[in-house]
C-alpha positions as CSV (number, residue, x, y, z in Angstrom):
1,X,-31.2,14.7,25.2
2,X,-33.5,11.9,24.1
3,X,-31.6,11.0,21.6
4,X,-27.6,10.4,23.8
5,X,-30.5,8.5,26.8
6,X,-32.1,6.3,24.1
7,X,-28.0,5.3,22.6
8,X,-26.7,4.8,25.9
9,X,-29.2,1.8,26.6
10,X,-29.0,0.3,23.8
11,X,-25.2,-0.1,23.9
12,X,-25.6,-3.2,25.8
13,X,-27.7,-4.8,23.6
14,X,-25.2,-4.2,20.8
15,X,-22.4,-5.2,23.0
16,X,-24.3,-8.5,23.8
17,X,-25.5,-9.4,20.7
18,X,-22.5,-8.2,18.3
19,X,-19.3,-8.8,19.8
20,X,-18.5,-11.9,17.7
21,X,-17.9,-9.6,14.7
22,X,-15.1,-7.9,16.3
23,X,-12.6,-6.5,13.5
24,X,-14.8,-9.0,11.1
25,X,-13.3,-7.6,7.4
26,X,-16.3,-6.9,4.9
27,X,-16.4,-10.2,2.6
28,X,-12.9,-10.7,2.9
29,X,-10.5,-10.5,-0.1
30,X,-12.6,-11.5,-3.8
31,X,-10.3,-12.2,-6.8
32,X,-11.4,-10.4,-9.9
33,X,-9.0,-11.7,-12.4
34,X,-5.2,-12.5,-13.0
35,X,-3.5,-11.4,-16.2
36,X,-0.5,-13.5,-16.7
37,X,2.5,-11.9,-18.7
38,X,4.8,-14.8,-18.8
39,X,7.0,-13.0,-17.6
40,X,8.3,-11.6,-13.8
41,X,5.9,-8.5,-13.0
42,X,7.6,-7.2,-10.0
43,X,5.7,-3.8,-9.5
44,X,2.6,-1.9,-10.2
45,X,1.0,1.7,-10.4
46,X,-2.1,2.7,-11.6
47,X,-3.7,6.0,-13.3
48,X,-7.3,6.1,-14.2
49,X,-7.7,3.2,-16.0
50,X,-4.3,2.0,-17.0
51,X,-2.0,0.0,-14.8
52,X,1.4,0.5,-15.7
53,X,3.3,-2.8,-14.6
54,X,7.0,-2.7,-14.0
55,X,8.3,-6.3,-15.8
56,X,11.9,-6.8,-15.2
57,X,12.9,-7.7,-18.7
58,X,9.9,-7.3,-20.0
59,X,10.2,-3.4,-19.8
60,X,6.8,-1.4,-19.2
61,X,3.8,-3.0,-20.3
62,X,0.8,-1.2,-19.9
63,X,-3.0,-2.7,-18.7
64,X,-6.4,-1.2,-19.7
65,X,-8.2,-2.0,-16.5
66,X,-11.6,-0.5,-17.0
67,X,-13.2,-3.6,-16.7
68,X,-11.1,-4.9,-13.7
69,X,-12.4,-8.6,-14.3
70,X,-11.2,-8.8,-17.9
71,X,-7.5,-6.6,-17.8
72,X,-6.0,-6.7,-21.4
73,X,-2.7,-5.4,-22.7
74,X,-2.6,-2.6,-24.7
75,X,1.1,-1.6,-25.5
76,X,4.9,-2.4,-23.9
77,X,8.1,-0.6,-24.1
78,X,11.5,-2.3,-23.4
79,X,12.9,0.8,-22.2
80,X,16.9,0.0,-21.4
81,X,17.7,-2.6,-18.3
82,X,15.6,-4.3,-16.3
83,X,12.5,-2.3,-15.1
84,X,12.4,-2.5,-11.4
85,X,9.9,-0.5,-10.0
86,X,7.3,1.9,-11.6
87,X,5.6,5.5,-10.2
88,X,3.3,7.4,-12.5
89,X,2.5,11.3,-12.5
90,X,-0.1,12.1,-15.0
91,X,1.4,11.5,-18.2
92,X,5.0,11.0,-16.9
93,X,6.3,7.6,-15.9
94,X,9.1,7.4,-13.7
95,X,11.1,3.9,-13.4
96,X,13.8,2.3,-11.7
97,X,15.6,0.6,-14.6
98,X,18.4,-1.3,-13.3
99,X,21.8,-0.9,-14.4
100,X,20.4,1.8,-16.4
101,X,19.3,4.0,-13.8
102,X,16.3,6.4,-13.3
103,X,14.5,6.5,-16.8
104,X,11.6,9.0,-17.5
105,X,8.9,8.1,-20.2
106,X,6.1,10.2,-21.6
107,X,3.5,7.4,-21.5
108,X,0.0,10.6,-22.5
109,X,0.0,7.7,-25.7
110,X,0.6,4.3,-25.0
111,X,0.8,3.6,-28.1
112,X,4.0,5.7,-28.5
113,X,5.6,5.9,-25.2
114,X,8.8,8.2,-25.6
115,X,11.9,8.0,-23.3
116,X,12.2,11.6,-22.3
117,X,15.3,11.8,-20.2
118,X,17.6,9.5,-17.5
119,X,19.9,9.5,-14.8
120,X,22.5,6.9,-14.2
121,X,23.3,6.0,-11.1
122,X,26.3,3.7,-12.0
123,X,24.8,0.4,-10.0
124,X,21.1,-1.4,-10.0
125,X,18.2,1.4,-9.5
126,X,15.8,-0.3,-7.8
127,X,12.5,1.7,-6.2
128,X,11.7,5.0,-7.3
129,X,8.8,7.3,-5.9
130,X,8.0,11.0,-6.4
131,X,6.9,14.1,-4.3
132,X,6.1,17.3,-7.1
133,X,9.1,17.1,-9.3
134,X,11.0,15.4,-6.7
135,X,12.2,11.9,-7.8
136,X,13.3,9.6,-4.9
137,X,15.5,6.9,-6.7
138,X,16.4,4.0,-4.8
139,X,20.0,2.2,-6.1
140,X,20.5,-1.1,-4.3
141,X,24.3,-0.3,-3.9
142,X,24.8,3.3,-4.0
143,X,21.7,3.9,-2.0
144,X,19.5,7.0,-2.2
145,X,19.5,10.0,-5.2
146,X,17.3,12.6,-5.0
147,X,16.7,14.4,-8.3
148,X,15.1,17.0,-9.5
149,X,12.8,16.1,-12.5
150,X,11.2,19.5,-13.4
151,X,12.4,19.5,-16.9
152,X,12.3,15.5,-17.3
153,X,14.4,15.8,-20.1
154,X,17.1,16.9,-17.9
155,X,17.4,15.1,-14.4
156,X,19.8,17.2,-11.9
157,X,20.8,15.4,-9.3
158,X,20.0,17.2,-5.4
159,X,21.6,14.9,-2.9
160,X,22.8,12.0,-2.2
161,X,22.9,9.6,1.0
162,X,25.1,6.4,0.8
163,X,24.2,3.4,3.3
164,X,26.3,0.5,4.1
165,X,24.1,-1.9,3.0
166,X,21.8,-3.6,0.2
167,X,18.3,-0.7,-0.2
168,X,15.0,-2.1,-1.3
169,X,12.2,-0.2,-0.8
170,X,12.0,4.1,0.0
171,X,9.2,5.4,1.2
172,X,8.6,9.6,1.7
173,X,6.2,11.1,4.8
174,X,7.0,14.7,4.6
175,X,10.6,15.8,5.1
176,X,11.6,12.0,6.6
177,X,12.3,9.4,4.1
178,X,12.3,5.8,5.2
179,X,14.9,3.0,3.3
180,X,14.9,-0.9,3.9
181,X,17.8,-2.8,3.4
182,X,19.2,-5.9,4.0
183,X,20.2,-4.7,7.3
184,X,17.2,-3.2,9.0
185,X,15.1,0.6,8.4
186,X,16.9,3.6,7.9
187,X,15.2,6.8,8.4
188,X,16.5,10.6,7.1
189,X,15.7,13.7,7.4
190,X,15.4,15.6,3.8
191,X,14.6,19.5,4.8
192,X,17.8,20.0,3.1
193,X,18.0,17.9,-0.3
194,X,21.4,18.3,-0.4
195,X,22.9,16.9,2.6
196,X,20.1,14.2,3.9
197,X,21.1,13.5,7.7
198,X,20.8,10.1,8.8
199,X,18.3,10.4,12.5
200,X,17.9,6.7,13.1
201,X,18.3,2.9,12.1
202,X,17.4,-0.2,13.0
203,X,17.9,-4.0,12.8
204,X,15.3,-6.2,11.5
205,X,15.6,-10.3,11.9
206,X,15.9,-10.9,8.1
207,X,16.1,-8.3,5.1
208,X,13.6,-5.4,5.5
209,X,11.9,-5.4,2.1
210,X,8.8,-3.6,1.3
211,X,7.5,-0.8,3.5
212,X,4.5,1.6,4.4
213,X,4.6,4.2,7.1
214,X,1.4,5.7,8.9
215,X,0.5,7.8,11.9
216,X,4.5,7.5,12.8
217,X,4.5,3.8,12.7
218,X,6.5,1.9,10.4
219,X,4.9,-1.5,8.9
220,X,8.0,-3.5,7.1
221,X,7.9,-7.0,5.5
222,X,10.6,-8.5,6.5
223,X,11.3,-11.7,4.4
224,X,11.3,-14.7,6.5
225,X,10.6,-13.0,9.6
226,X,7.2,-11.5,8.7
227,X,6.1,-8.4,9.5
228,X,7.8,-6.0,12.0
229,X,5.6,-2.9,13.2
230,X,8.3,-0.6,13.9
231,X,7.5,2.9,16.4
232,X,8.9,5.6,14.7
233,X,7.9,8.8,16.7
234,X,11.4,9.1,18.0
235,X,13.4,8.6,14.7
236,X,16.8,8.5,16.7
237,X,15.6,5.2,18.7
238,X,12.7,3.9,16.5
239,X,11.7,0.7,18.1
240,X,10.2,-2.6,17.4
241,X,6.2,-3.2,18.9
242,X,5.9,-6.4,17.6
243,X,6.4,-9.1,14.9
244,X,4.2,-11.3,13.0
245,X,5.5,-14.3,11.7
246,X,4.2,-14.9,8.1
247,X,4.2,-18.3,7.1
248,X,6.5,-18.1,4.2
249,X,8.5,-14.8,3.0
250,X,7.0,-11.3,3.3
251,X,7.4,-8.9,0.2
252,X,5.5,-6.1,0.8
253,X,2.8,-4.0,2.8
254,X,-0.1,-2.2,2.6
255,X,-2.8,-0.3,5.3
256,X,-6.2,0.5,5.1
257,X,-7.3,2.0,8.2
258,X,-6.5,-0.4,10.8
259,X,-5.7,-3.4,8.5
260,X,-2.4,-4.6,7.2
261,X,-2.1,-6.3,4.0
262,X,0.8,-8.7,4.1
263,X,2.2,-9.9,0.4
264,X,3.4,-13.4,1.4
265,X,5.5,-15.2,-1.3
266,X,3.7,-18.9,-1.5
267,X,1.0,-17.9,0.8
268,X,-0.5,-15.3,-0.7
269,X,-1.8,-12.1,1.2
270,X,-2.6,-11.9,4.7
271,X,-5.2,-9.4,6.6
272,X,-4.0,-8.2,10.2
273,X,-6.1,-6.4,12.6
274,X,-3.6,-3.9,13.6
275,X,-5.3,-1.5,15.6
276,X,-3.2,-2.7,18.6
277,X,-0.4,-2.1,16.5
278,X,1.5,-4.3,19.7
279,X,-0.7,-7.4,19.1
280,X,-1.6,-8.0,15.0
281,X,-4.5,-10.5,14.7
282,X,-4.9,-12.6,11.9
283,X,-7.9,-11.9,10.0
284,X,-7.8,-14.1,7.0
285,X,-5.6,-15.4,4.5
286,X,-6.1,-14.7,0.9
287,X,-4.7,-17.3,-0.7
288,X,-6.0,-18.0,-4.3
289,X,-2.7,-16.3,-6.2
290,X,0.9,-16.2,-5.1
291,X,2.8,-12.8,-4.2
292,X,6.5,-12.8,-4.9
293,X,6.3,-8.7,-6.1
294,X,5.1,-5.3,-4.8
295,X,1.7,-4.0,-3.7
296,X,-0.9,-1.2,-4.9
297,X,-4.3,-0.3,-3.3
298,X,-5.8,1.7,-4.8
299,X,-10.1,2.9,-4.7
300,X,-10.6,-0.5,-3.0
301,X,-9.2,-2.2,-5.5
302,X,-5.6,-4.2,-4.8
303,X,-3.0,-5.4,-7.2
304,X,0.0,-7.8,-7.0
305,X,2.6,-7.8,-9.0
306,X,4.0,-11.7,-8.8
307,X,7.0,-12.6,-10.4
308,X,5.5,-15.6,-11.9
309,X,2.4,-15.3,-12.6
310,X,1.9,-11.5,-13.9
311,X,-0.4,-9.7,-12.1
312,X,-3.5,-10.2,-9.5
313,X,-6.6,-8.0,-9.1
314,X,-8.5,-8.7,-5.8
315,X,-11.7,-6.4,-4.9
316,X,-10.6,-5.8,-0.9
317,X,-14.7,-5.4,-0.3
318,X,-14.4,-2.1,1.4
319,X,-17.1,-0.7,-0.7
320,X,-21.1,-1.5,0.1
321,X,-21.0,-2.5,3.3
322,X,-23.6,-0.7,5.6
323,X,-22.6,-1.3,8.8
324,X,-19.0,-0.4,8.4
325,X,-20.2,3.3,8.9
326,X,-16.1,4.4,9.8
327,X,-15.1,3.4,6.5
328,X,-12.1,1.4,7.5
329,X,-12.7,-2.2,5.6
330,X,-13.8,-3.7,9.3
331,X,-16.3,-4.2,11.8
332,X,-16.1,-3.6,15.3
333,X,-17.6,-1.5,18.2
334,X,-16.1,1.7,16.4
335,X,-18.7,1.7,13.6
336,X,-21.1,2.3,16.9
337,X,-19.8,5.4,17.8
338,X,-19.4,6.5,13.9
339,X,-23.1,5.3,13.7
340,X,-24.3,7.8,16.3
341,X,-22.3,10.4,15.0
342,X,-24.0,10.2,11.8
343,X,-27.4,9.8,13.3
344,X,-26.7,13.4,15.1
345,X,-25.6,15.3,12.4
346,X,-27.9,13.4,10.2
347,X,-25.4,12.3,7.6
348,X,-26.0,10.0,4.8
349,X,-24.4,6.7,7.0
350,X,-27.0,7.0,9.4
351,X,-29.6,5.4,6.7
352,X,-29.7,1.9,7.4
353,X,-32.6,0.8,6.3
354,X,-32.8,2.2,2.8
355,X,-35.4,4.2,3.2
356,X,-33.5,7.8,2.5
357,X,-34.2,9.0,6.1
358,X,-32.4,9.0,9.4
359,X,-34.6,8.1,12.7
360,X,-34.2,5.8,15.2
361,X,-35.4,2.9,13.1
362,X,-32.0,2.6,11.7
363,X,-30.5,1.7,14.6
364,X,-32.1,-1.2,14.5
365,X,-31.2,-1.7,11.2
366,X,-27.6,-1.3,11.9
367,X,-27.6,-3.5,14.6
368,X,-29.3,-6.0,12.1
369,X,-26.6,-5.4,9.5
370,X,-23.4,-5.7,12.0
371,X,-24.5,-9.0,13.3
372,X,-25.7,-9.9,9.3
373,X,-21.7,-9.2,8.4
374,X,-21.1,-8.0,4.6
C-alpha cells in the first residue's frame, strides 16, 4: 500500500515537470553509413549479418554488415531479369525477378550462390514474401501466386487471385493477405490457398505502394498523397482514419510500437507519432539520405534501399535509453505506468540509477532521465 500512495502523488510532479517530452523519440534517427552500388537498390533483407539487397539489374548483391558503420560487399549474382524484391529464409533466398518470375537461390555460400528452382509468372514479378514454405509472389499484372516452395527445386503453384489493376507491395497477417495497387488496398482471405476470396478494397488518392499492417490497422504509402492509415477490422468496408501528407512521394512504411517510419522519395524518412492512429504527428524528419526504394527494421537497426544511391543504414536509437521503460522508441506518460510496473515486480527497468537495485530512489532517477531525454 505504501508503495501505489507514494506513486499516486508523485504523478503530478511528473505531469508538471515532464510533459514537454511527450512522444519525444530517443535521439532521433543517426546515420551509420551508406554503401553506394552505383546502381538502383530497390529492396533489402537481412540475416544475421548479411544484407541481401535486391538491385534491379544488378541482380543480388550480398553485404557483410557486422560492422554496420563500415558495410562491404562480399559477392553478387545476376540471377535472370531484373531483381525486384528480396525475402530470405535461412539459407534460401526467394526473389521477385521480373519478367523472369519467382527465382529461388541457395545463398548457405555467398560465394557460390546456386539458382535452385523458379516459377514464371508470364509478366513482371514484383514483391515476394514467405510464410513456412509458402511463397507469396506478387506479379504487377497478373497479380497474386501463391506457391508452394517445399522442395524449392520444384515450385507448385496453390492459387491464384487476379486484380484489375497494377500490385506493388503484399503483405501476409495470418490467413488475410493485403495488396496495394495503383488503385487503392485489396485485402483476401487465404484459409483456402486455392481459391483466395476477395473481402474488401479500397481507393487510395494516388498509387498505394508500400505497406505494413498492425493490430488491424493498415499503414500504406501512398505516392504523392502520403501516408493513409487505413481501419481494417471490418475487411468488407476497411476505412480511411486519416492521411498525412508527405512532402514529396511516399515509398514505403515501417512501425515500431507507436511510430511510423515514412520512406519519402527526396525527403528522406519521416517519424509519426501514431498512437492516435486518427491524428499522426510529426516527430522529425530524417533527412541526411534519400529514399526512392523499400524499408527493413530490423534489431533497431533500419535500412533503405534507394534507387540511386545504394543503400542507407540509420541506428533508429531505440536501444539505451533508460527512461523509455515500454520499449517503444518514445517518451511519453506511458513509460510512467511501465515504470511502476517494473518497480512492483521488481524487474530489471525499474533500475534507474545504476546502482543494480530497485527502491524508490529510482523514481527520481527516472523522472531525472525523462526530462534529460536520450
Amino acid at each position: 500500500m505504501k508503495r501505489l500512495i507514494m506513486f499516486v502523488l508523485s504523478t503530478s510532479y511528473f505531469t508538471f515537470t515532464a510533459s514537454h517530452a511527450l512522444a519525444q523519440p530517443c535521439n532521433g534517427l543517426e546515420h551509420l553509413s551508406t554503401l553506394d552500388t552505383f546502381g538502383p537498390t530497390v529492396d533489402v533483407d537481412v540475416v544475421g549479418t548479411t544484407a541481401y539487397l535486391a538491385a534491379s539489374t544488378s541482380g543480388l548483391r550480398f553485404l557483410d554488415i557486422s560492422d554496420l558503420t563500415n558495410p562491404t560487399e562480399l559477392n553478387s549474382i545476376i540471377v535472370a531479369d531484373k531483381s525486384w524484391s528480396v525475402a530470405v529464409d535461412g539459407s534460401i533466398a526467394y526473389i521477385a525477378e521480373g519478367n523472369a518470375g519467382l527465382q529461388i537461390v541457395d545463398v548457405s555460400d555467398l560465394m557460390n550462390p546456386v539458382i535452385l528452382g523458379s516459377f514464371d509468372t508470364s509478366n513482371t514479378a514484383f514483391d515476394v514474401e514467405y510464410v513456412g514454405t509458402t511463397v507469396y509472389l506478387l506479379d504487377q499484372i497478373s497479380g497474386l501466386h501463391i506457391i508452394d516452395a517445399s522442395d524449392p527445386t520444384t515450385p507448385v503453384l496453390l492459387g491464384t487471385y487476379n486484380p484489375p489493376s497494377i500490385e506493388y507491395d503484399v503483405e501476409v497477417v495470418g490467413n488475410r493477405v493485403y495488396i496495394t495497387s495503383d488503385d487503392g488496398l485489396r485485402i483476401l482471405e487465404t484459409s483456402n490457398v486455392a481459391n483466395p476470396l476477395l473481402l474488401g478494397h479500397i481507393g487510395t488518392i494516388s498509387v498505394a505502394r508500400g505497406l505494413s499492417v498492425v493490430d488491424d490497422i493498415a499503414y500504406v504509402a501512398s505516392f504523392s498523397a502520403g501516408l493513409n492509415i487505413i481501419d481494417v477490422s471490418n475487411p468488407g468496408t476497411p476505412n480511411i482514419l486519416a492521411t498525412y501528407d508527405t512532402p514529396d512521394w511516399a515509398f514505403d512504411v515501417k512501425l515500431i510500437g507507436s511510430v511510423a517510419y515514412v520512406a519519402d522519395r527526396v525527403t528522406g524518412v519521416l517519424t509519426l507519432d501514431v498512437s492516435d492512429p486518427t491524428m499522426p504527428v510529426l516527430i522529425d524528419t530524417y533527412n541526411e539520405t534519400t529514399a526512392g526504394g523499400n524499408m527493413l527494421i530490423k534489431d533497431g537497426t533500419l535500412f533503405l534501399a534507394d534507387k540511386s544511391n545504394g543503400v542507407h543504414i540509420v541506428d533508429l536509437c531505440l536501444t539505451n535509453c533508460l527512461a523509455d521503460t515500454n520499449g517503444d522508441g518514445m517518451l511519453s506518460p506511458a513509460d510512467f505506468s511501465a515504470w511502476v510496473a517494473a518497480f512492483n515486480t521488481q524487474a530489471s527497468e525499474c533500475d534507474q540509477n545504476g546502482d543494480g537495485s530497485c527502491s524508490p530512489a529510482d523514481f527520481s532517477a527516472w523522472v531525472a532521465n525523462f526530462n534529460a531525454g536520450c
